[in-house]
C-alpha positions as CSV (number, residue, x, y, z in Angstrom):
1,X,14.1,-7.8,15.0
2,X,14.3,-9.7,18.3
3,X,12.5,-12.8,19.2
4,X,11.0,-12.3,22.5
5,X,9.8,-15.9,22.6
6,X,7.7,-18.2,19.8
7,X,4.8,-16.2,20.1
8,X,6.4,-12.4,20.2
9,X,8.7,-10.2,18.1
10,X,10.3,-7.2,18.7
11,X,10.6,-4.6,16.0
12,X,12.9,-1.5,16.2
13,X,11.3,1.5,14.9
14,X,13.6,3.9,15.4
15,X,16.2,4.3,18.7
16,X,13.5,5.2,20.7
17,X,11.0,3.1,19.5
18,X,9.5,-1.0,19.3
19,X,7.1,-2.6,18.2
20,X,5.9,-5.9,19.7
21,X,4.5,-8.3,17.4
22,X,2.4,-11.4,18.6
23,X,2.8,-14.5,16.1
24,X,-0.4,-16.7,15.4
25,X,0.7,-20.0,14.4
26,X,-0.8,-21.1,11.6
27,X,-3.5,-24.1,11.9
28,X,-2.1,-26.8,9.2
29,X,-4.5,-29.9,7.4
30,X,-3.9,-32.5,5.8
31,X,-5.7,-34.4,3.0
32,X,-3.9,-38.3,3.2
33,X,-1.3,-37.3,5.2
34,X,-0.5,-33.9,2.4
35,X,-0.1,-30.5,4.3
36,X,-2.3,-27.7,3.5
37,X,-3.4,-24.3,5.0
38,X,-6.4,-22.5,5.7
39,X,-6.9,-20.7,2.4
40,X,-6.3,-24.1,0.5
41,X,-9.5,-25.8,2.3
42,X,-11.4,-22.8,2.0
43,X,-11.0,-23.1,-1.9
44,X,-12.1,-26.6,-1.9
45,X,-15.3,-25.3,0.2
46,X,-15.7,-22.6,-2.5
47,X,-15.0,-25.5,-5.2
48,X,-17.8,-27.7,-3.9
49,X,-20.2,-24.7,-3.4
50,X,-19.5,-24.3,-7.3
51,X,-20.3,-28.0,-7.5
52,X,-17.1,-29.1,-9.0
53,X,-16.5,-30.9,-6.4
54,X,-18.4,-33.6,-4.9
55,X,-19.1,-33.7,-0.8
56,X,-19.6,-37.2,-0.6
57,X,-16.0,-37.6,-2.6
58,X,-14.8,-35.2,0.0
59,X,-16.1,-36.9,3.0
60,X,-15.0,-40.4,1.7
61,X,-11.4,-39.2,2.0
62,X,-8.8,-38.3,4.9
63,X,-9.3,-34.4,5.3
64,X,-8.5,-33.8,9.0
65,X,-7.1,-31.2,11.2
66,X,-3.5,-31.0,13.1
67,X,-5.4,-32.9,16.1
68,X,-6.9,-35.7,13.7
69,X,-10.6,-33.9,13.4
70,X,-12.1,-34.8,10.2
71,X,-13.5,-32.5,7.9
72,X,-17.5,-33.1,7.3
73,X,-18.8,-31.2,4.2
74,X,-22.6,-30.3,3.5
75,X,-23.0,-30.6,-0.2
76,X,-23.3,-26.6,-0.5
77,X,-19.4,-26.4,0.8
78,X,-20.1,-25.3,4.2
79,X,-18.8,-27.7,7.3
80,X,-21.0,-29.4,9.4
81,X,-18.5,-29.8,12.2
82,X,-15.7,-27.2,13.4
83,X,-12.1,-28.3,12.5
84,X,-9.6,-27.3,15.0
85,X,-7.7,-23.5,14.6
86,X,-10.4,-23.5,11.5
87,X,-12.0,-20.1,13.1
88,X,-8.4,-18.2,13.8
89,X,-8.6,-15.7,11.1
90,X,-12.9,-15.6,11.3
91,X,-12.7,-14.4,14.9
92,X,-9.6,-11.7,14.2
93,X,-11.9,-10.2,11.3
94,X,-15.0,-10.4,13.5
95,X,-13.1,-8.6,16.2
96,X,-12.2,-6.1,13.9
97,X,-15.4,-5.2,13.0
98,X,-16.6,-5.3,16.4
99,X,-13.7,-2.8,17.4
100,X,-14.5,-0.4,14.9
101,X,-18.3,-0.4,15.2
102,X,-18.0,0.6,19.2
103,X,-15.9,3.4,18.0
104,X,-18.6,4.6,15.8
């Protein structure tokens, strides 16, 4: 494996072959100044949906993004606003999708 620069990695197959890899860096948050990933704020979305977790609590405390973007919560766990890199892995999955439905 060869780092081609941050964002790429080569991969050697075989002798005559490579595969290039783009890297997606991964979006962090924090809740008071504690890192956490995507998948972690997700839960707590899922946990408030549940309702074992309050949105006013939620929105009383420090949940931003990497670029200081706070985290707004409806009281049914979805976000009212859009937290930076928050939509990475959405727009992957919806490309996805859209790739394979064309090729239908």
């Amino acid at each position: 494996m060869k780092a081609v620069n941050k964002n790429r990695v080569v991969i050697k197959i075989n002798s005559k072959q490579c595969l290039v890899v783009d890297r997606i860096t991964v979006p962090k948050y924090y809740i008071n100044g504690i890192e956490f990933n995507e998948y972690d704020l997700r839960n707590i979305q899922s946990e408030v949906a549940k309702g074992n977790i309050s949105h006013e609590l939620l929105n009383s405390i420090d949940i931003v993004d990497e670029k200081g973007g706070k985290f707004n919560f409806r009281e049914d766990g979805a976000l009212i606003n859009s937290p930076y890199g928050y939509d990475t892995l959405s727009k992957l999955v919806l490309n996805i999708f859209q790739n394979r439905k064309q090729k239908i």
